[in-house]
Backbone and ligand atoms as CSV (ligand in chain L), in Angstrom:
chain,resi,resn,atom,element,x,y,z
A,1,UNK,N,N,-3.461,-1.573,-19.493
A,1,UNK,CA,C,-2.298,-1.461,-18.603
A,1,UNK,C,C,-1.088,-2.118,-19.275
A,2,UNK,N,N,-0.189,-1.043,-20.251
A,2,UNK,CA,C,0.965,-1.636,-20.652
A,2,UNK,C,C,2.271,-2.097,-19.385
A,3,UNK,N,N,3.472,-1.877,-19.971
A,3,UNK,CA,C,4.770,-2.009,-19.733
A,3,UNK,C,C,5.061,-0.802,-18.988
A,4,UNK,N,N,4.289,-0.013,-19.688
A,4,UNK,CA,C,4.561,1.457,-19.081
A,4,UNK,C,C,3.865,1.928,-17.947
A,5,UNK,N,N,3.252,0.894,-17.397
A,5,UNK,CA,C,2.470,1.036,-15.660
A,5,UNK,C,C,3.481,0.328,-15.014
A,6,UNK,N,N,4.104,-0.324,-14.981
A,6,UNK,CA,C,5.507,-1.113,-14.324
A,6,UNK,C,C,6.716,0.252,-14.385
A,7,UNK,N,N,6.647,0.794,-15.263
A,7,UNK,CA,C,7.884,2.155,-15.121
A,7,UNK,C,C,7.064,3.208,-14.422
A,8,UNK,N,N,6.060,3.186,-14.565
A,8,UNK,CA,C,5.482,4.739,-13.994
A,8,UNK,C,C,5.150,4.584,-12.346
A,9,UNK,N,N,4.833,3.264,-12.063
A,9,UNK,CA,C,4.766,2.783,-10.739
A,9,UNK,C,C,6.228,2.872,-10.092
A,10,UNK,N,N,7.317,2.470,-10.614
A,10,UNK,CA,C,8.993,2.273,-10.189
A,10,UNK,C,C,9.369,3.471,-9.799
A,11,UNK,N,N,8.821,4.710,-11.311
A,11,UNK,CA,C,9.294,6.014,-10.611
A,11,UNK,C,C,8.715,6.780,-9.263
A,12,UNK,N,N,7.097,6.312,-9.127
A,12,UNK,CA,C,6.389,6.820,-7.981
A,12,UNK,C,C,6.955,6.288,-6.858
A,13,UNK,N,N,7.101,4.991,-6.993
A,13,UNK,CA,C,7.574,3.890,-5.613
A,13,UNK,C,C,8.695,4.527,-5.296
A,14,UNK,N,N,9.878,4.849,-5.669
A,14,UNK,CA,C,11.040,5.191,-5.836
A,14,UNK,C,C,10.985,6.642,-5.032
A,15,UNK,N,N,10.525,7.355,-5.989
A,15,UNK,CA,C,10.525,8.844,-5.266
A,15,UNK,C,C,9.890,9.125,-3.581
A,16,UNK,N,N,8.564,7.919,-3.799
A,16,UNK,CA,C,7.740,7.802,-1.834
A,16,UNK,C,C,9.288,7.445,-1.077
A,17,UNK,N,N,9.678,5.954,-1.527
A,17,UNK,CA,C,10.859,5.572,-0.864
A,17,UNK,C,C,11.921,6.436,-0.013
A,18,UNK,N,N,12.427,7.202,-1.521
A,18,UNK,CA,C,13.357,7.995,-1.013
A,18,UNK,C,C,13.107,9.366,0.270
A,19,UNK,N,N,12.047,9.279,-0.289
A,19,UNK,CA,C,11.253,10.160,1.116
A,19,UNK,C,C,10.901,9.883,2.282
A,20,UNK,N,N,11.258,8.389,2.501
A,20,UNK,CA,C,10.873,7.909,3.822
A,20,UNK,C,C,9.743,6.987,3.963
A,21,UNK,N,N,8.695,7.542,2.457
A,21,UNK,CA,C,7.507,6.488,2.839
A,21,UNK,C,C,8.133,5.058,3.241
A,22,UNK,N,N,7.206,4.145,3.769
A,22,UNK,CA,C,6.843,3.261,4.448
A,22,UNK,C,C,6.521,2.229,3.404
A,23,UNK,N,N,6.754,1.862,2.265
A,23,UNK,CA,C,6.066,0.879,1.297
A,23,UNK,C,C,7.198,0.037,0.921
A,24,UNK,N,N,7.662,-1.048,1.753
A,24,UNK,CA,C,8.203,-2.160,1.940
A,24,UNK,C,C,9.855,-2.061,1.255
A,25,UNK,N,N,10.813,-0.837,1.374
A,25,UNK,CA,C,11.687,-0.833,1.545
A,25,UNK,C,C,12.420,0.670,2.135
A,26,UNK,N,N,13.766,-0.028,2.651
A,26,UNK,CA,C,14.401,0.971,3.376
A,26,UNK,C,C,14.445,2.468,2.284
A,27,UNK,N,N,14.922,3.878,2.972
A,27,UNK,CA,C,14.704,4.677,2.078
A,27,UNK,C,C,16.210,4.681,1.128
A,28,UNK,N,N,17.399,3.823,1.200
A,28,UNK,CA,C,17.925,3.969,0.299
A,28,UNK,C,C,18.152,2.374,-0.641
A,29,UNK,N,N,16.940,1.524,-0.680
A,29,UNK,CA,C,16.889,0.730,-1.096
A,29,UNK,C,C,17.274,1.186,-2.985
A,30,UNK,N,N,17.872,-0.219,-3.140
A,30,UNK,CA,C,18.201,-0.098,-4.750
A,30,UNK,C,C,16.823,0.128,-5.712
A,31,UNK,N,N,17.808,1.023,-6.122
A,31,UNK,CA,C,16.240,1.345,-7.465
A,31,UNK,C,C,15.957,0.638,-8.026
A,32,UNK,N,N,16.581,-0.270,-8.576
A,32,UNK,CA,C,16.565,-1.649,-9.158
A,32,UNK,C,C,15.593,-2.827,-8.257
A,33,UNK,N,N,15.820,-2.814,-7.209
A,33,UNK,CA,C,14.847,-3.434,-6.555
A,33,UNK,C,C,13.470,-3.273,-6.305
A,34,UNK,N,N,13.365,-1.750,-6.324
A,34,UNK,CA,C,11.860,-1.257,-6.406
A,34,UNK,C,C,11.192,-1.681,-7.518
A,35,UNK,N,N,12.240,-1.172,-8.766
A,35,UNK,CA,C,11.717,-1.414,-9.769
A,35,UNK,C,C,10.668,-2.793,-10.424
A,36,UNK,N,N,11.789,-4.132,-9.752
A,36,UNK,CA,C,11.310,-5.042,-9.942
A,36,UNK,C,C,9.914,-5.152,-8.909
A,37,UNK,N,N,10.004,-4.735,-7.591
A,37,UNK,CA,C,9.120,-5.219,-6.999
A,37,UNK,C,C,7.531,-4.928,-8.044
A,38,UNK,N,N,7.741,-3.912,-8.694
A,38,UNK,CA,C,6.568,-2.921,-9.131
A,38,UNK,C,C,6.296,-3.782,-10.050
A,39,UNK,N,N,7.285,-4.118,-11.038
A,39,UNK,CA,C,7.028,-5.228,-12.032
A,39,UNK,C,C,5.977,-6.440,-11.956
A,40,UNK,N,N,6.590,-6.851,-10.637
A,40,UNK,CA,C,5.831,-7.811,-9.782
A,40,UNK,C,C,4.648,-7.363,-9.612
A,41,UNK,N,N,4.219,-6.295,-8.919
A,41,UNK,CA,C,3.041,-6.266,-8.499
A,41,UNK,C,C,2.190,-5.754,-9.600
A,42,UNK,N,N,2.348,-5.404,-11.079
A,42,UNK,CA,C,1.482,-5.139,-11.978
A,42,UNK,C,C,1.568,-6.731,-12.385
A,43,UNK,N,N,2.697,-7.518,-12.524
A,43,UNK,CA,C,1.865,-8.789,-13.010
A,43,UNK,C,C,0.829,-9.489,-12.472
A,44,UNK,N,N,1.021,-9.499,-10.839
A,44,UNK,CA,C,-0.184,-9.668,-10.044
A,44,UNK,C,C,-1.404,-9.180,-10.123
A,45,UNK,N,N,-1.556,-8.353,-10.719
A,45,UNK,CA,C,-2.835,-7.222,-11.106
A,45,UNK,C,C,-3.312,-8.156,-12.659
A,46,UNK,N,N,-2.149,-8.210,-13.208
A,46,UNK,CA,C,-2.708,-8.846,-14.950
A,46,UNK,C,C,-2.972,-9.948,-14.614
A,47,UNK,N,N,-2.670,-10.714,-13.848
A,47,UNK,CA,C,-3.077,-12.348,-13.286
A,47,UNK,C,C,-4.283,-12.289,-12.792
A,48,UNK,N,N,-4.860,-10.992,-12.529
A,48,UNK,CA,C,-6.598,-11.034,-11.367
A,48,UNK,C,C,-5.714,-11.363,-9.836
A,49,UNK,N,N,-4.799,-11.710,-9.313
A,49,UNK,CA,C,-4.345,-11.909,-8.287
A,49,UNK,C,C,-4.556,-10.510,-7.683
A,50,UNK,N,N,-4.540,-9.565,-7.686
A,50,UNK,CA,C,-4.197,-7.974,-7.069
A,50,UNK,C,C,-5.251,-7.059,-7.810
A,51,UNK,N,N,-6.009,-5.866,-7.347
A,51,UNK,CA,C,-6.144,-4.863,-8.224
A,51,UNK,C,C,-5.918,-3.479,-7.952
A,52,UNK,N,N,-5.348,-2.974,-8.861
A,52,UNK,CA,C,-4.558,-1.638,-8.768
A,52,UNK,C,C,-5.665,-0.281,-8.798
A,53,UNK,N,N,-5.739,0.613,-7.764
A,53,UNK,CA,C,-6.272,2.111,-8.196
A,53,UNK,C,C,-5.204,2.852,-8.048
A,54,UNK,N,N,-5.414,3.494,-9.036
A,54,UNK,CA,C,-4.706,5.204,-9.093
A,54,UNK,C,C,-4.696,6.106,-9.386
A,55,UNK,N,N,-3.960,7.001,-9.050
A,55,UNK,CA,C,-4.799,8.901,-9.154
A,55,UNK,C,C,-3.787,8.782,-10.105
A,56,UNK,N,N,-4.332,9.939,-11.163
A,56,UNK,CA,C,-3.455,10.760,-11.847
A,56,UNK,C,C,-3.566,12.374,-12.147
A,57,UNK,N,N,-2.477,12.623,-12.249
A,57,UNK,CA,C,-2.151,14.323,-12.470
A,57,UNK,C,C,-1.397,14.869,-13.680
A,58,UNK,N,N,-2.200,15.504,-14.499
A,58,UNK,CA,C,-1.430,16.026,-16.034
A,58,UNK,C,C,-0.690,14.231,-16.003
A,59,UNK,N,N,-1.553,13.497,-16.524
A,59,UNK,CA,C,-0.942,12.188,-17.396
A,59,UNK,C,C,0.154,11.009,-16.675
A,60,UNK,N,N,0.526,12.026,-15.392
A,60,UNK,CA,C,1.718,11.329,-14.132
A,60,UNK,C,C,0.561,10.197,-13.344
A,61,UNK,N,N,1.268,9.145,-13.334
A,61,UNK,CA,C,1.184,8.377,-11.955
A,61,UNK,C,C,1.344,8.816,-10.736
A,62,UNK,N,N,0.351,9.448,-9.717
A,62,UNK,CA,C,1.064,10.434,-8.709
A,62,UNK,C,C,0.426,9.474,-7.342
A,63,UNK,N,N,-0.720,8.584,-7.519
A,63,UNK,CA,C,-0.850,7.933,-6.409
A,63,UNK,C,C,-1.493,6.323,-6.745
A,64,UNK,N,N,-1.651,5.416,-5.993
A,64,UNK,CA,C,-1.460,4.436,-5.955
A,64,UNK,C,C,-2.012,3.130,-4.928
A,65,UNK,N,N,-2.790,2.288,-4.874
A,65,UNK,CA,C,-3.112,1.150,-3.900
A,65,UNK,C,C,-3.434,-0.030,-4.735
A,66,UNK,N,N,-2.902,-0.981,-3.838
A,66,UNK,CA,C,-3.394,-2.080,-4.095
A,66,UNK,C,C,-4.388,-3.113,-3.157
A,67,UNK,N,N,-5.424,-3.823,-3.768
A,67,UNK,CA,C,-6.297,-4.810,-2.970
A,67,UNK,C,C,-5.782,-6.358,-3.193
A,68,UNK,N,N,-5.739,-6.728,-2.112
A,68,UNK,CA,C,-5.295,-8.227,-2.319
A,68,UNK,C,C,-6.112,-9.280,-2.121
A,69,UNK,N,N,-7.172,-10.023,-2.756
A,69,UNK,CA,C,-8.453,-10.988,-2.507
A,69,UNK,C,C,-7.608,-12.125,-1.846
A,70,UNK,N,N,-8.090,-12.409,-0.736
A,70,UNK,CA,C,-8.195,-14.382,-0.079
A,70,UNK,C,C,-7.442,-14.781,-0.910
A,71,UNK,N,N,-6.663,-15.627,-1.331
A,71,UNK,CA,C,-6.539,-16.773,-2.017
A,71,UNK,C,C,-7.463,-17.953,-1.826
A,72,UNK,N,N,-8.004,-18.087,-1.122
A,72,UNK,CA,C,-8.744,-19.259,-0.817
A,72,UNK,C,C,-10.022,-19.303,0.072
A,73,UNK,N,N,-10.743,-20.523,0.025
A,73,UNK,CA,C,-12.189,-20.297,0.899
A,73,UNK,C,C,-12.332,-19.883,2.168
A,74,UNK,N,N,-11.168,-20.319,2.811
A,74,UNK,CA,C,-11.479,-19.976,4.765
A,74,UNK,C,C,-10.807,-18.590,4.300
A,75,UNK,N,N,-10.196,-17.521,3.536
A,75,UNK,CA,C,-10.038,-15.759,3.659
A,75,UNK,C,C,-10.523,-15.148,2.788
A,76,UNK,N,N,-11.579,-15.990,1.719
A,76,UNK,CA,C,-12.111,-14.911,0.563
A,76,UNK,C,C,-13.305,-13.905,0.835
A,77,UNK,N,N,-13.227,-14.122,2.622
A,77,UNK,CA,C,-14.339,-12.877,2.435
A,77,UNK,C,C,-13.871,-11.515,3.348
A,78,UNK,N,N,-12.433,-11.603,2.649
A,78,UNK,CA,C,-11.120,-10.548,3.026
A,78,UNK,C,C,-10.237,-10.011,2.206
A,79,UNK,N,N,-9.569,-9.095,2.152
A,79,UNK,CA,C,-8.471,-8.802,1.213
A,79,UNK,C,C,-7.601,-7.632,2.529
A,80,UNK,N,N,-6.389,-7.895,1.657
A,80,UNK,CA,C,-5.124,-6.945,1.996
A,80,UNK,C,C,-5.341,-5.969,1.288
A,81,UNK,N,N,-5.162,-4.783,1.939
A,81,UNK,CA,C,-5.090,-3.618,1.330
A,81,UNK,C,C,-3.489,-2.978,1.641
A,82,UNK,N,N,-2.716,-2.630,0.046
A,82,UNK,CA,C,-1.376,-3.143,0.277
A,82,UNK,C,C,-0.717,-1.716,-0.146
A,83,UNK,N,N,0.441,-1.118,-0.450
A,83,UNK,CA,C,1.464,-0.288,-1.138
A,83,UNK,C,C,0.610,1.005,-1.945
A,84,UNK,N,N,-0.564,1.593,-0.628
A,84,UNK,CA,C,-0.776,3.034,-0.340
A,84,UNK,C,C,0.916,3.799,-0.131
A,85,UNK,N,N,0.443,4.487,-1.697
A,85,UNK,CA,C,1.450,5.824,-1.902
A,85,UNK,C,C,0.937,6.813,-2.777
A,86,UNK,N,N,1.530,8.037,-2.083
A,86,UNK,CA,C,1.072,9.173,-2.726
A,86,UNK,C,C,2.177,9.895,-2.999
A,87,UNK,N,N,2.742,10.758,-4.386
A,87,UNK,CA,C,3.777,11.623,-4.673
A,87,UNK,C,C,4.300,11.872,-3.772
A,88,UNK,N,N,5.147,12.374,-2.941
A,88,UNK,CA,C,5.741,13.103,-1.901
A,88,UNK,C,C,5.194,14.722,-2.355
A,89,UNK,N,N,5.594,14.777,-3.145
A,89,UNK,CA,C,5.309,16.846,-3.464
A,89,UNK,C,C,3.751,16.666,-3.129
A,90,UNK,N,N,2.776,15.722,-3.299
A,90,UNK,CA,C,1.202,15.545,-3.395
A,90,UNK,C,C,0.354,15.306,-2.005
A,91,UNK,N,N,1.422,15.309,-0.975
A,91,UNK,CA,C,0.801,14.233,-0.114
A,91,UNK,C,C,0.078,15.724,0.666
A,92,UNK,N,N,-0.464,15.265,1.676
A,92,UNK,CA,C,-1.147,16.353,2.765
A,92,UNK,C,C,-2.036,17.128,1.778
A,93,UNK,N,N,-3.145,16.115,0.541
A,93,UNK,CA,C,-4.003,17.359,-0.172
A,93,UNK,C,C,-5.546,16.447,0.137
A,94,UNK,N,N,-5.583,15.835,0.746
A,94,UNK,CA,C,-6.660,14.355,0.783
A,94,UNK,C,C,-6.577,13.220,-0.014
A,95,UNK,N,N,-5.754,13.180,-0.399
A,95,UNK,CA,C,-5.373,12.221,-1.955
A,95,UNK,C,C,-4.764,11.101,-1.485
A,96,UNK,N,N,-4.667,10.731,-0.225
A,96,UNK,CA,C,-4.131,9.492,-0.118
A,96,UNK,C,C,-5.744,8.553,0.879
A,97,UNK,N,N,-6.157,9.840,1.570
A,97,UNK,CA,C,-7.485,9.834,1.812
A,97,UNK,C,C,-8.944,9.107,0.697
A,98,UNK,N,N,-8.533,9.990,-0.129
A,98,UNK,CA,C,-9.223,9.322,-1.548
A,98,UNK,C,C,-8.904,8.271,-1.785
A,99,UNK,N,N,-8.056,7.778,-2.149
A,99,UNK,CA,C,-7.448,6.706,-2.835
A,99,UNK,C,C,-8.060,5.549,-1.420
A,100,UNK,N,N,-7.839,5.786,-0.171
A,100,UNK,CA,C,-8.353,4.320,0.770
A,100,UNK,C,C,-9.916,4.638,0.511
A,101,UNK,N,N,-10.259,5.954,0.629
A,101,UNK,CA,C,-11.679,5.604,0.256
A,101,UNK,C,C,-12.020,4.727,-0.384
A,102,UNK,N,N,-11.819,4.856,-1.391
A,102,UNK,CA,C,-12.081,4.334,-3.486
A,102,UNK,C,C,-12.328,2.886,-2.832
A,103,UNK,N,N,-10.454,2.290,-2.074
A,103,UNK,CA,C,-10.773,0.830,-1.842
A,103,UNK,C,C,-11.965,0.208,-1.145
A,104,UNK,N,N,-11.806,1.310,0.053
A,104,UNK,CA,C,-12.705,0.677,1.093
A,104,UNK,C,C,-14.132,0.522,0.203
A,105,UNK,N,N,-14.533,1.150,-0.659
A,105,UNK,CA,C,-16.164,1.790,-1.473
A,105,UNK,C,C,-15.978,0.199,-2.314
A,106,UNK,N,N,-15.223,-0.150,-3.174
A,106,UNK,CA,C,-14.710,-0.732,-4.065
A,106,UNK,C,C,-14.870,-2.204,-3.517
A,107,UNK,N,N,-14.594,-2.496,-1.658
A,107,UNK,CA,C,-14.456,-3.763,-0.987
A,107,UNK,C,C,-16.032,-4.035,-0.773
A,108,UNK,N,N,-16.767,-2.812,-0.457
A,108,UNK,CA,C,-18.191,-3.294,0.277
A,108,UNK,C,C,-18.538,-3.437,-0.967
A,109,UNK,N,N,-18.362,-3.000,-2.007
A,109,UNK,CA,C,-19.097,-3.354,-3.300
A,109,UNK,C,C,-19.524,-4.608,-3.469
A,110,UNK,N,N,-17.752,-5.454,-3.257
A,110,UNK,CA,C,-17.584,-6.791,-4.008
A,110,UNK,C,C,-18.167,-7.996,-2.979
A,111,UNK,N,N,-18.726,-7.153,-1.979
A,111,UNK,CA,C,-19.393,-7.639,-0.791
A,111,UNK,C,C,-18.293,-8.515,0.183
A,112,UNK,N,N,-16.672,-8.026,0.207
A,112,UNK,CA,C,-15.967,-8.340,1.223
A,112,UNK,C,C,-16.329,-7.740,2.537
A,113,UNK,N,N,-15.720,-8.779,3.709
A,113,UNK,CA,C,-16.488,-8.427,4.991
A,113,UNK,C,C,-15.281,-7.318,5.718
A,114,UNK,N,N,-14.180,-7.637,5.338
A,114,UNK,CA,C,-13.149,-7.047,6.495
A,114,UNK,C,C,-11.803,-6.438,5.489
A,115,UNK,N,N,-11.251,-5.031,5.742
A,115,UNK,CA,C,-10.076,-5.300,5.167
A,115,UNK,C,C,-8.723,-5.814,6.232
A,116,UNK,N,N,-7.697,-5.614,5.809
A,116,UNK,CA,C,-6.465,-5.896,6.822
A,116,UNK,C,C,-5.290,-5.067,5.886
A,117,UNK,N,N,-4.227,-4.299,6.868
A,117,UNK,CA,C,-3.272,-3.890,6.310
A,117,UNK,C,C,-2.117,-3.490,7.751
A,118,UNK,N,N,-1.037,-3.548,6.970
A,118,UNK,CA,C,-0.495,-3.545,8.414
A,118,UNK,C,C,0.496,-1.989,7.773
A,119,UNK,N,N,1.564,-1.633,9.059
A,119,UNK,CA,C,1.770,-0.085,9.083
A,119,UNK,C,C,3.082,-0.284,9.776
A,120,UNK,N,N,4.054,0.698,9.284
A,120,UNK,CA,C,5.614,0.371,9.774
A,120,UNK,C,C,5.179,0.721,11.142
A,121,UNK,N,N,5.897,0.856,12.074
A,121,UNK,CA,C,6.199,1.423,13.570
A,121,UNK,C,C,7.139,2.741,13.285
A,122,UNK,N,N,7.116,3.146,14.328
A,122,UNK,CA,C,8.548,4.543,14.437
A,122,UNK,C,C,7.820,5.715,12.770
A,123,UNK,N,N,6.327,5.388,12.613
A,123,UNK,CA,C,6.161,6.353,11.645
A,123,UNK,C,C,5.048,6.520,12.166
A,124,UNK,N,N,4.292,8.219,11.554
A,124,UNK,CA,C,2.846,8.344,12.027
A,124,UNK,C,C,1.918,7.662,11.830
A,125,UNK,N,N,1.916,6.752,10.514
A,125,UNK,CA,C,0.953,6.080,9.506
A,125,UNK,C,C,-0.138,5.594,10.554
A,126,UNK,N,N,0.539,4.572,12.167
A,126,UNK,CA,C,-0.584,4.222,12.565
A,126,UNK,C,C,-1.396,5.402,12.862
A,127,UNK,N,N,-1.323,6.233,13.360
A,127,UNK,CA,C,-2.632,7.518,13.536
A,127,UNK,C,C,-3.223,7.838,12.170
A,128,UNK,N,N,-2.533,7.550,10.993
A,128,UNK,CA,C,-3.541,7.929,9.822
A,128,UNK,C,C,-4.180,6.737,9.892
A,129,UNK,N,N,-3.839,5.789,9.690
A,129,UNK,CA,C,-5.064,4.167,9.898
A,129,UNK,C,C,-6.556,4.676,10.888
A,130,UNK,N,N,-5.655,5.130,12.152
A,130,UNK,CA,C,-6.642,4.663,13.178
A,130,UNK,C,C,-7.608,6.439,12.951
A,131,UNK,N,N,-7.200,6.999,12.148
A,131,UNK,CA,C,-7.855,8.492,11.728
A,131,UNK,C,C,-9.053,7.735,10.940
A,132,UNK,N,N,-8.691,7.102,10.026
A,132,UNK,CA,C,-9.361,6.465,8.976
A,132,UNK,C,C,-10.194,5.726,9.136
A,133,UNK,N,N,-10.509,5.258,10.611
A,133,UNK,CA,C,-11.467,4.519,11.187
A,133,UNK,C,C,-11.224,3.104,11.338
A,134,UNK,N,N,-9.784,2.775,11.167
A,134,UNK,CA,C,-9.507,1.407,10.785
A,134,UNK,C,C,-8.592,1.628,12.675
A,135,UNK,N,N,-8.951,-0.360,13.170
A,135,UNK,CA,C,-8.602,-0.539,14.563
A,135,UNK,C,C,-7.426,-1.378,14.498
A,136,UNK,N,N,-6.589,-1.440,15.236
A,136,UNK,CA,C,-5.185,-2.114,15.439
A,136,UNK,C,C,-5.417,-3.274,16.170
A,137,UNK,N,N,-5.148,-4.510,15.913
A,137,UNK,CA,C,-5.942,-5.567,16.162
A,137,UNK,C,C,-4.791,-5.925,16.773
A,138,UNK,N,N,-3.258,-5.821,16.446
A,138,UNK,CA,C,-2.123,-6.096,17.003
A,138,UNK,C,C,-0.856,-5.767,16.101
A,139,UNK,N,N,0.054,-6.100,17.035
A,139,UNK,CA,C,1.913,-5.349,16.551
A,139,UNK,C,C,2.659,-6.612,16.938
A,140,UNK,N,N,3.509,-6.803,15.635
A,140,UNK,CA,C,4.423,-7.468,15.873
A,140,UNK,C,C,5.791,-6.926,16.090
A,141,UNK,N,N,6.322,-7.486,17.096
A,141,UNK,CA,C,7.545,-6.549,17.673
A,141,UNK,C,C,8.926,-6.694,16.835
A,142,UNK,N,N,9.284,-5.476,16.043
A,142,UNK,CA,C,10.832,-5.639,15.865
A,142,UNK,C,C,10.284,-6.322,14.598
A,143,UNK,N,N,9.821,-6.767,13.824
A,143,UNK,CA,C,9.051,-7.620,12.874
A,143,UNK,C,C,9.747,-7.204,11.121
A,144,UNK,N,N,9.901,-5.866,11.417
A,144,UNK,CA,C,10.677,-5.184,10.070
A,144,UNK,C,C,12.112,-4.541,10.395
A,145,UNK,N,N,12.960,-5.091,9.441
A,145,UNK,CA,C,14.169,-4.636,9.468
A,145,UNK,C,C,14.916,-3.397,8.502
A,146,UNK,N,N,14.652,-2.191,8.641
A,146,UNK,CA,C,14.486,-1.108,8.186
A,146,UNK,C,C,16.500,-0.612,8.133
A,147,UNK,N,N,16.957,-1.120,8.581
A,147,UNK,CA,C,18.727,-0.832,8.682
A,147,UNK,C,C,19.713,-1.608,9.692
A,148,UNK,N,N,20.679,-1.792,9.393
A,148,UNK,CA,C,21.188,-2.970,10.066
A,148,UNK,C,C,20.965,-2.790,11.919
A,149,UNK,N,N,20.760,-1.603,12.334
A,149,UNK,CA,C,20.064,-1.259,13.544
A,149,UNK,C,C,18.891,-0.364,13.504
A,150,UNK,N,N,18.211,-1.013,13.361
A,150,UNK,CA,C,16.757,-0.064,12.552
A,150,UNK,C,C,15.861,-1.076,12.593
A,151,UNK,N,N,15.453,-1.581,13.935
A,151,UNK,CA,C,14.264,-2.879,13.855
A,151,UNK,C,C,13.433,-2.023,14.452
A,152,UNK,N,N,11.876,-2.535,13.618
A,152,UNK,CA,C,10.487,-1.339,13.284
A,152,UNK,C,C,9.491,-2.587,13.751
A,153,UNK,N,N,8.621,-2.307,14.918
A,153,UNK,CA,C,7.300,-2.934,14.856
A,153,UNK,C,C,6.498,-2.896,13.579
A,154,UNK,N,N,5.723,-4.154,13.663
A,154,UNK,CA,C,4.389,-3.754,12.659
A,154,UNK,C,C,2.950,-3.861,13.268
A,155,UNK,N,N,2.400,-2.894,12.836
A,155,UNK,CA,C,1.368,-2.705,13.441
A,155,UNK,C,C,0.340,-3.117,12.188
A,156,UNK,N,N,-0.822,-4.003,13.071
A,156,UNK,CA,C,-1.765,-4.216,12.112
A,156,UNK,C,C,-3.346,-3.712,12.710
A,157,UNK,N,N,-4.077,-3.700,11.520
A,157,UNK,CA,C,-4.970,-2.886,11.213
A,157,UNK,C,C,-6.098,-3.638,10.693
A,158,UNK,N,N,-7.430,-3.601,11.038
A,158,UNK,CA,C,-8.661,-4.160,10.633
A,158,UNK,C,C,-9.992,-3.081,10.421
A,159,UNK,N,N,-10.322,-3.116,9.354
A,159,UNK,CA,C,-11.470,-2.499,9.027
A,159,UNK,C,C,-12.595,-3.567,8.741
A,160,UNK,N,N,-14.040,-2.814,9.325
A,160,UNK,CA,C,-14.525,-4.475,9.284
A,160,UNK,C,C,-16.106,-3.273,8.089
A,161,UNK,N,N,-16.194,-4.309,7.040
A,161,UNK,CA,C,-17.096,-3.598,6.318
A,161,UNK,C,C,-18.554,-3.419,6.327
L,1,COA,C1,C,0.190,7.809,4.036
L,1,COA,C2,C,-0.192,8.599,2.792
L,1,COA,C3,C,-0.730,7.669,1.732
L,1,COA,C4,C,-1.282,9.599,3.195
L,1,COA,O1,O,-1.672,10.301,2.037
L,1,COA,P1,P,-1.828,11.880,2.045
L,1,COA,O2,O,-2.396,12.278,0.748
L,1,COA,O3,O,-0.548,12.499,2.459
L,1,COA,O4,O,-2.872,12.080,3.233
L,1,COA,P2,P,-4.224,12.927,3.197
L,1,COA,O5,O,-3.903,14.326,2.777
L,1,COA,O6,O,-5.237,12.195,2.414
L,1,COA,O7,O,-4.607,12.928,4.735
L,1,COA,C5,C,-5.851,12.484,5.218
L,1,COA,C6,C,-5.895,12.757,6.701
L,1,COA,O8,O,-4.893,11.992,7.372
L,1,COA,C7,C,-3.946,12.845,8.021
L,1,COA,N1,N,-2.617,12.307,7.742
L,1,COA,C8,C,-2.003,12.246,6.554
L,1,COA,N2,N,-0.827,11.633,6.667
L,1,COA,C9,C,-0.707,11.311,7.970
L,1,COA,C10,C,0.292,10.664,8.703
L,1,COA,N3,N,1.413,10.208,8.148
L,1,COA,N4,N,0.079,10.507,10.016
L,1,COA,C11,C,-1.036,10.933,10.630
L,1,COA,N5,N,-2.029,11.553,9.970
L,1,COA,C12,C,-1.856,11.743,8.661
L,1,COA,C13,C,-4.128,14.204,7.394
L,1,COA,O9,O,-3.793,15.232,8.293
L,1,COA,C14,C,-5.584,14.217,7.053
L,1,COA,O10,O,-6.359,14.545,8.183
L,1,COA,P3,P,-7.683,15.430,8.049
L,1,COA,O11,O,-8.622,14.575,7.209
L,1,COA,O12,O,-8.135,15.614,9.442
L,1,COA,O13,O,-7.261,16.678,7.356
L,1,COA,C15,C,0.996,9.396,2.231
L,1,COA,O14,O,1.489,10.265,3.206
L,1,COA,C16,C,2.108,8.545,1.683
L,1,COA,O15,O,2.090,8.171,0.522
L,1,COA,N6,N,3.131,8.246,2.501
L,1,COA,C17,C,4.297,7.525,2.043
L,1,COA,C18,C,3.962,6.099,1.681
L,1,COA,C19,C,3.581,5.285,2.886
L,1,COA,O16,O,4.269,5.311,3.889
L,1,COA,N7,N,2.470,4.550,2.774
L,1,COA,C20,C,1.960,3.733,3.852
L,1,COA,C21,C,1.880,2.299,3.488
L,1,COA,S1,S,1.247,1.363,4.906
């Protein structure tokens, strides 16, 4: 995993973004900001802090998740499951389906007990969660600030393994 998984992630993140996905910024957030976030989250991956799956298509980065382990003894027998994205041109083929599979297959492996991930509001995502077999444990109200009048519940999500 070079330099060049930090650009190929920026352009995927970027393009979900601008489409509306839901992966932790507004849809006309600075590209520059994505960029870095992505930066970020492959160093987290090279640290063992995070680990990255992803689909690819003809050599493209086209989809994407991350697992996030406990940091510590009272949550290590948990992880976040974090910045599920799929191409925009890609999405609606099972491929974002796949990709939570992989994790969820990937969590009972490592013999974690529960995942957790949470889901904007004012988007369908919670019905794909709760499609997915994963239960809404609770919502925090107004919790994300999506435009200067654009406050979004978050809804969270528990899969228990
Ligand atoms: C959410 C996302 C990952 C789903 O991936 P996808 O490849 O489009 O979805 P799939 O084709 O695998 O769909 C699997 C099932 O969920 C359903 N589904 C897909 N997206 C859905 C949505 N937004 N709301 C409700 N149901 C949805 C599909 O109809 C399908 O149902 P079926 O199995 O009965 O046919 C994708 O739409 C995406 O990347 N969105 C933008 C990024 C984003 O917002 N991520 C969420 C971070 S919390």
């Amino acid at each position: 995993m070079g330099p060049q998984t930090a650009t190929s992630l920026g352009t995927l993140w970027t393009a979900v973004t601008r489409a509306g996905g839901a992966v932790g910024f507004a849809p006309d957030a600075p590209e520059a900001d994505i960029r870095a976030a992505a930066e970020q989250a492959i160093e987290d991956v090279r640290a063992g802090r995070e680990q990255l799956f992803v689909l690819d298509a003809d050599g493209e980065l086209v989809g994407a998740v991350f697992l996030r382990r406990g940091p510590k003894a009272t949550v290590r027998h948990r992880a976040d499951v974090v910045r599920l994205m799929v191409h925009p041109d890609l999405q609606g083929r099972g491929w974002g389906k796949a990709l939570l599979d992989a994790v969820v297959a990937h969590a009972t492996a490592i013999g974690l007990e529960q995942l957790l991930l949470s889901a904007r509001g004012g988007t369908t995502l919670p019905d794909f969660y709760a499609k997915q077999g994963w239960r809404q444990v609770g919502l925090f109200p107004d919790a994300l600030r999506i435009g200067p009048d654009d406050l979004r519940d978050e809804h969270w999500f528990q899969l228990r393994l």
